[in-house]
N, C-alpha and C positions, 0 to 999 in steps of 0.2 A: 805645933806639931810635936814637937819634944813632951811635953804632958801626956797628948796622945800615946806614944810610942814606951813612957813609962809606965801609963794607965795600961798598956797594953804588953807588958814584961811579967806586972805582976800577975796579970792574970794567964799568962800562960804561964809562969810558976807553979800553979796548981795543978796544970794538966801536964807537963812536959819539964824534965830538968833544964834551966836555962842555957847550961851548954849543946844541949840536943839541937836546941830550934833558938830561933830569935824572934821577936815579935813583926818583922817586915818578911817572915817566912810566916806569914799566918795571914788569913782574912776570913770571910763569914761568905757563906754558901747557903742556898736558899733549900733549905727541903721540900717544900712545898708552896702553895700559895699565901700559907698567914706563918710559916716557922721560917726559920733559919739557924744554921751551928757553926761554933767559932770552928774553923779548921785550921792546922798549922802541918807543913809537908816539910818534909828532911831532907839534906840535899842524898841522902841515899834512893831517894823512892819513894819511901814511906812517907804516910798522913797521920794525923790523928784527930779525931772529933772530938767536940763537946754532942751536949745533948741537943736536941732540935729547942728552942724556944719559940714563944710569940712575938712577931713581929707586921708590922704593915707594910713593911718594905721592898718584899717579894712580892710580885705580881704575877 
């Protein structure tokens, strides 16, 4: 789980300052039936997305 959760720092690094958000403030929402986007929410309220990708995971 620690791998995960690194694997998952750096990559909100790219979208969000690491002091804004944490990577257990963030999870993946489906946009549709074949996409989904990383989303990470601030404890103020606020979200932020990535882009939709392909995925088979949404149903």
């Amino acid at each position: 789980m620690r791998v995960m959760n690194k694997m998952a720092d750096r990559l909100l690094e790219l979208f969000a300052p690491h002091t804004a958000a944490r990577a257990t403030d963030c999870d993946y929402q489906c946009c549709n039936r074949s996409t989904k986007k990383y989303c990470c929410y601030y404890p103020s309220g606020g979200q932020h997305c990535g882009g939709c990708v392909s995925t088979r995971d949404c149903a």
